[in-house]
C-alpha positions as CSV (number, residue, x, y, z in Angstrom):
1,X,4.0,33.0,73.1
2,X,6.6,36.0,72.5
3,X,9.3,33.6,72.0
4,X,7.4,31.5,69.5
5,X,6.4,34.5,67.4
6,X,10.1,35.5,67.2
7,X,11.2,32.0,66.1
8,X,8.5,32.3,63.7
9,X,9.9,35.8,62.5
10,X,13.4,34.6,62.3
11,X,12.2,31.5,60.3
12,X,10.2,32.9,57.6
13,X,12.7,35.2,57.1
14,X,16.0,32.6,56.8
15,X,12.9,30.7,54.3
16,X,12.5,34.0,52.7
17,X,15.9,34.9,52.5
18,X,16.9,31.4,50.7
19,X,14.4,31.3,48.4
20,X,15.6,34.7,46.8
21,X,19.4,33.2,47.1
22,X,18.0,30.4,45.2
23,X,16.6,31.9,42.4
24,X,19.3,34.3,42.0
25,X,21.8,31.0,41.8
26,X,19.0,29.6,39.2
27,X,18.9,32.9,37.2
28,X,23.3,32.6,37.4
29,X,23.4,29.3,36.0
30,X,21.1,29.6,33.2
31,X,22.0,31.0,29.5
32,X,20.9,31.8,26.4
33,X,22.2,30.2,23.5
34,X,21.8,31.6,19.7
35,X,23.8,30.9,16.6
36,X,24.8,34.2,15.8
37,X,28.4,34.8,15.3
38,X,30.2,37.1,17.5
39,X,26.8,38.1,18.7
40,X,26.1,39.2,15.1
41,X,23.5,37.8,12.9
42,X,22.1,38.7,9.3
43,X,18.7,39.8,8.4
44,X,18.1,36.8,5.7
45,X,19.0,34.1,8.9
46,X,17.1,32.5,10.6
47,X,17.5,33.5,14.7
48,X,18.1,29.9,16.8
49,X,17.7,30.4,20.5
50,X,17.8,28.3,23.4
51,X,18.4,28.0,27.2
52,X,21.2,26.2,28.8
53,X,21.1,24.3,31.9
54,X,24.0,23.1,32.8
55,X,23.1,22.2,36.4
56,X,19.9,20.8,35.2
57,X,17.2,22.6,36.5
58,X,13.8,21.2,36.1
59,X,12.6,23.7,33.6
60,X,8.4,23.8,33.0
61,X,8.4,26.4,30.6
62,X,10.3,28.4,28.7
63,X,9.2,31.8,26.8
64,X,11.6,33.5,24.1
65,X,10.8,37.4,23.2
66,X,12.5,39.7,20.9
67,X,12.7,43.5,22.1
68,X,8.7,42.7,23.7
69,X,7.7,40.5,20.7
70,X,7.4,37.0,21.6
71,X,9.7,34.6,18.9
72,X,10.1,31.2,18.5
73,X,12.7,29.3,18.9
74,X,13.7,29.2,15.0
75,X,12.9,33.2,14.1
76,X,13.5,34.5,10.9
77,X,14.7,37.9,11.1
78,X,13.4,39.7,7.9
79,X,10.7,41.8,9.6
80,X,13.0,42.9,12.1
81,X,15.2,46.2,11.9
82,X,18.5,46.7,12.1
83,X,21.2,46.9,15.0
84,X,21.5,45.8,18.8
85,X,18.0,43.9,20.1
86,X,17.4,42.4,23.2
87,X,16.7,38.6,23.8
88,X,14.7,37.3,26.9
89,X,14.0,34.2,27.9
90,X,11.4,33.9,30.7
91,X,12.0,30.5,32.3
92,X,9.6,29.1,34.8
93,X,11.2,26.3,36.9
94,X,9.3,25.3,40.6
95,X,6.8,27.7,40.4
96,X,9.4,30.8,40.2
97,X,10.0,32.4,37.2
98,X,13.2,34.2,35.7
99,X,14.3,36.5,33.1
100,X,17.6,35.6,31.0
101,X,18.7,38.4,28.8
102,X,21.0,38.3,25.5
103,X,22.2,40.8,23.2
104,X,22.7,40.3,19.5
105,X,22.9,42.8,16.7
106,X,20.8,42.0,13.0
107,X,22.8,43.2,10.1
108,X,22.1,43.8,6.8
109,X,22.2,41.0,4.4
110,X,23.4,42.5,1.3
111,X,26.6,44.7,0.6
112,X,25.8,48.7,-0.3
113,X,25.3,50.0,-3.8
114,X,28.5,52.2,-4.8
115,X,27.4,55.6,-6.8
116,X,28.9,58.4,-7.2
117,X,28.0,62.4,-8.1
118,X,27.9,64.3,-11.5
119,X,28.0,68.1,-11.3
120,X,25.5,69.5,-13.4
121,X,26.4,73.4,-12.0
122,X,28.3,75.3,-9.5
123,X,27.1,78.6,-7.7
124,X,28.5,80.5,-5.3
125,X,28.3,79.6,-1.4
126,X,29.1,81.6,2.4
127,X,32.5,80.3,2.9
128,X,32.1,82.0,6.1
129,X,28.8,79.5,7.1
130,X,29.5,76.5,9.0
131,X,26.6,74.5,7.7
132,X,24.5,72.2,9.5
133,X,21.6,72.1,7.7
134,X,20.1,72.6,4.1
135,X,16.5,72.0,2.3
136,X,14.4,73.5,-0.4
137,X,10.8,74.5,0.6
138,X,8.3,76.2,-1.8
139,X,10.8,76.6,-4.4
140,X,13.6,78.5,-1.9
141,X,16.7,77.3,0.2
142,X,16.7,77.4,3.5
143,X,20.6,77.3,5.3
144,X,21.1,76.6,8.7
145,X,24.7,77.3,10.3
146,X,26.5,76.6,13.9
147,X,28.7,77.9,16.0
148,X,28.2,79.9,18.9
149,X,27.6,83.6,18.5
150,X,27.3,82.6,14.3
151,X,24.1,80.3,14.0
152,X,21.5,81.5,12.0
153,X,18.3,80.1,9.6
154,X,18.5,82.1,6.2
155,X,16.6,81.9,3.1
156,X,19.4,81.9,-0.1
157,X,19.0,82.8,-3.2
158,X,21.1,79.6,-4.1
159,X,22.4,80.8,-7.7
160,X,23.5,83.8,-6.5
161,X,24.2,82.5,-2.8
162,X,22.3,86.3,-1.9
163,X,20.7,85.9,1.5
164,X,17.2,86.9,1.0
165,X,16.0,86.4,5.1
166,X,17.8,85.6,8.2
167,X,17.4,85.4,11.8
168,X,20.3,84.9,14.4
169,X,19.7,82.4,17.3
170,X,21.1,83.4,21.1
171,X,24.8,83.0,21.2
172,X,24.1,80.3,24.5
173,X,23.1,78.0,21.3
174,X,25.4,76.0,18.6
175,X,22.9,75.7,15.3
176,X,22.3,72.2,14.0
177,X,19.8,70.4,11.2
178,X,16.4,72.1,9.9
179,X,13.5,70.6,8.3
180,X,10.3,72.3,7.2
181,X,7.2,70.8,7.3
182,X,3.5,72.2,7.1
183,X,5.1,75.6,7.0
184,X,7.0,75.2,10.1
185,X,10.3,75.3,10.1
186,X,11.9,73.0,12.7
187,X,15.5,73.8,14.0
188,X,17.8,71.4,16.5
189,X,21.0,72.6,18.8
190,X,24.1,70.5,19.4
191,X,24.5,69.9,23.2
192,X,21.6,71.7,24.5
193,X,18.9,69.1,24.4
194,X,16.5,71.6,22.9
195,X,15.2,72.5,19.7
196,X,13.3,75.6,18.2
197,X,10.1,75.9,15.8
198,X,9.9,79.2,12.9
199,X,7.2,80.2,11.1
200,X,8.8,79.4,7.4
201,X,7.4,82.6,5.8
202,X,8.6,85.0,8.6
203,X,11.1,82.9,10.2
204,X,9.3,84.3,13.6
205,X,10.3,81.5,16.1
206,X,6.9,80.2,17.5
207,X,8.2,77.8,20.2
208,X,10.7,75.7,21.5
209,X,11.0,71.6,22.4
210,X,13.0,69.8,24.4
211,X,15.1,66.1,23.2
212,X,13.8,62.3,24.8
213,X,16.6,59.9,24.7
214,X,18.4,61.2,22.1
215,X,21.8,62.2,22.9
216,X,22.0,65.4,21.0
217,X,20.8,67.4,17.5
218,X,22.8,66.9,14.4
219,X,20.3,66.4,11.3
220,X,16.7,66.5,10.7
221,X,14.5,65.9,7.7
222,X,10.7,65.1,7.1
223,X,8.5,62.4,5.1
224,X,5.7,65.4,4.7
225,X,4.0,63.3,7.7
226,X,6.6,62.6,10.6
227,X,10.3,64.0,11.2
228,X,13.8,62.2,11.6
229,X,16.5,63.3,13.6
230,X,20.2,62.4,14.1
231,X,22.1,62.6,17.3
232,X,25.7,62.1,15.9
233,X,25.1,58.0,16.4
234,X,24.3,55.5,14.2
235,X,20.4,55.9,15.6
236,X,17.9,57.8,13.7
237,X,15.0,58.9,15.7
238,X,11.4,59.3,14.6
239,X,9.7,61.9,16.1
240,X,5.7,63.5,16.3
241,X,5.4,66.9,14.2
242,X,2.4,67.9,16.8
243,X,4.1,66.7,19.7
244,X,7.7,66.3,19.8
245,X,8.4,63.2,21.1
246,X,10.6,60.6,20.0
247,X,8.1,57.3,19.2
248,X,10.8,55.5,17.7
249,X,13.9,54.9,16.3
250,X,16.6,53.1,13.7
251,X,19.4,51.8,13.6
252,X,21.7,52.3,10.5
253,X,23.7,49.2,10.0
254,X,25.7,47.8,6.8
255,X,26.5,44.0,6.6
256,X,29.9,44.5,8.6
257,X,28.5,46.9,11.4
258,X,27.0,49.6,12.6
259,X,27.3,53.1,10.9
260,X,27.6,56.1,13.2
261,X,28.3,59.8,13.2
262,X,25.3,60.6,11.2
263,X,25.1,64.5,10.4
264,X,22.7,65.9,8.1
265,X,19.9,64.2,6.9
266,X,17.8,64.8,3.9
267,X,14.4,62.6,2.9
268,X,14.3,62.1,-1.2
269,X,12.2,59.2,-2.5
270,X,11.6,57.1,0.4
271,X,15.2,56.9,1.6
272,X,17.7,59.0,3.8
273,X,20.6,60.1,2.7
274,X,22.6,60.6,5.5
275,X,26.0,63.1,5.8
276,X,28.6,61.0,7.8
277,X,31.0,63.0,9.9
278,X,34.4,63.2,8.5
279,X,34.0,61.1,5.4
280,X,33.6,62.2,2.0
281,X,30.6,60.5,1.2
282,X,26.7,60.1,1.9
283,X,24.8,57.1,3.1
284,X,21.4,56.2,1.2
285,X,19.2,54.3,4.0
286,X,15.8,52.4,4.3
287,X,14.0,54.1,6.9
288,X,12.0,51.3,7.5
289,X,14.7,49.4,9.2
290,X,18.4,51.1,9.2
291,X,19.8,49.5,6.2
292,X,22.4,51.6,4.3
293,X,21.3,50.4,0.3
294,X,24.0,52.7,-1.3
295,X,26.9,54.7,-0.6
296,X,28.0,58.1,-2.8
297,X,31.2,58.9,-3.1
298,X,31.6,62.6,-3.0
299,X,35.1,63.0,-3.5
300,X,34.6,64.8,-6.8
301,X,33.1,67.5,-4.9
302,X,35.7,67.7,-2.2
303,X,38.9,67.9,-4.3
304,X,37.7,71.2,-5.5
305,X,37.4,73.0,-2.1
306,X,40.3,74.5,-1.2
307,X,40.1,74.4,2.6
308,X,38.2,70.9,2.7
309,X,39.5,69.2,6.0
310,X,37.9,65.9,7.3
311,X,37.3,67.8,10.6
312,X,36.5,71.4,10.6
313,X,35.8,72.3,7.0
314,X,33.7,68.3,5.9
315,X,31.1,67.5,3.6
316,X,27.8,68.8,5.2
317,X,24.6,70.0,3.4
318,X,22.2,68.3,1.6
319,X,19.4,69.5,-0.2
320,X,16.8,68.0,-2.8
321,X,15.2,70.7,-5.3
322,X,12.1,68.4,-6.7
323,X,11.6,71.3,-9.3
324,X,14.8,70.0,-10.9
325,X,15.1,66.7,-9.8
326,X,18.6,67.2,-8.8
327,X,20.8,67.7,-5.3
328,X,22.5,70.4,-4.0
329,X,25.4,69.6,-1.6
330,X,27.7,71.6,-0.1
331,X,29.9,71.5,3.4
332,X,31.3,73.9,6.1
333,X,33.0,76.9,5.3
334,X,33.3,75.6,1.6
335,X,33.0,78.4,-0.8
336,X,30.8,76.4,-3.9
337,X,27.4,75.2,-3.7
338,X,27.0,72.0,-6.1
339,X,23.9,71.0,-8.2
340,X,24.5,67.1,-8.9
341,X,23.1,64.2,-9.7
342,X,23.8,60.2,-8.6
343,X,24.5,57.9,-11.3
344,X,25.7,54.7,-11.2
């Protein structure tokens, strides 16, 4: 009897053991095909997917999904955002079922809008501020600035460039982006994975938050209901004012690619205009699904600062006064504060 339960042991698990070798060599041989080029596909396509089985596997079902959301086999794409989405194909064959995956990225369908600035004044501006984050609230300017040991929140007088308030951060912190919402003002750090909350009358901090997935703080803004935050990537986060945690996200793309490197972010009108890290101009983006609509070219602004660099001293600031319907854009270290508009 001892000898019959062994073989039975030792024969459920060679059965066992070749069953799982055998879907593993089903799973290997199968495929997902798409017409995408280059893995790349535009949001006005159609998506074509389908499995191939070249050993020719008798397949009973076959079940296509787009990050979760189930898709047929012809898909149009324009309801779907922007950038790299997974493809799965759960195929059944014998009873077993598998899971093929396939990457693609969606990119925008048309080219971006080209604007540019026109300076309607000039007022003075901290060349010693490494800016990181700028916004109007209740009529005043609120400045953020990094740098170790240097990072502060300060409330400006912006046509004098007179600090009115400030507070200093602990020198263990680099200052990024602010936004202020409900009266709160909301502040990120570079590499520290944690961000800080300030009463915006005071600017008594009130509490503290730690990132989700998001690699690390660059730029935050507000739509007067949720907030938006860049981690230096071409993802833009959403993120719960009451809670703090990243519910979802963007991906910023053009029709050639992705965009990364986003800085400062400011919300104006149902868009995002976007800082890019060493460039000399701002992205304009649908939040709704990552497409850049417009490009600005800011060069005007950037041939009149005498220190501009692409690297220490860049374009980084941007701040929408509704009173005047106009923007105010400045950078790091520059000495001017511009009030512009975008034409055409």
């Amino acid at each position: 009897m001892k000898t019959l339960k062994h073989l039975t042991i030792i024969l459920l698990a060679i059965v066992t053991f070749s069953c799982g070798d055998n879907i593993e060599t089903i799973k290997n041989s199968l495929s997902i095909k798409t017409n995408t080029e280059n893995g790349t596909i535009g949001l006005d396509k159609t998506l074509e997917v389908a499995v191939i089985n070249p050993k020719n596997f008798e397949i009973s079902s076959v079940e296509f999904s787009l990050d979760g959301k189930t898709i047929s086999e012809k898909q149009p794409l324009k309801d779907f955002k922007l950038g790299e989405h997974q493809i799965i194909a759960k195929v059944t064959i014998d009873g077993n079922t598998v899971n093929i995956e396939e990457t693609i990225s969606i990119l925008n369908d048309k080219n971006p809008e080209f604007l540019k600035v026109e300076i309607i004044n000039t007022y003075p501006h901290d060349k010693t501020a490494f800016t990181q984050g700028l916004e109007f609230y209740n009529g005043v300017l609120y400045e953020s600035t990094g740098q170790r040991g240097e990072s502060k929140i300060k409330k400006i007088d912006y046509k004098t460039g007179d600090v009115l308030q400030d507070i200093s951060i602990p020198d263990a912190f680099f200052g990024e982006g602010i936004t202020i919402l409900d009266n709160t003002v909301y502040q990120l750090t570079w590499m520290a994975k944690k961000g800080f909350t300030y009463n915006a009358d005071t600017l008594e901090k009130t509490g503290s938050f730690n990132y989700g997935e998001s690699k690390e703080g660059w730029g935050f803004c507000n739509d007067g209901k949720q907030l938006y935050k860049s981690d230096g990537t071409s993802i833009i986060w959403l993120i719960n004012p009451e809670t703090l945690v990243e519910e979802n996200k963007i991906q910023v793309c053009t029709s050639k690619g992705k965009i990364g490197r986003l800085n400062e972010i400011e919300w104006v009108n149902d868009k995002i205009y976007a800082n890019i890290w060493q460039r000399k101009g701002i992205a304009v983006i649908n939040p709704k699904n990552g497409a850049v609509d417009a490009v600005i070219d800011c060069k005007l602004l950037t041939d009149q600062i005498a220190n501009f660099s692409l690297d220490e001293n860049t374009l980084n600031g941007i701040a929408y006064n509704p009173d005047t319907e106009t923007f105010f854009l400045t950078g790091k270290r520059w000495d001017k504060l511009f009030e512009v508009k975008i034409v055409k």
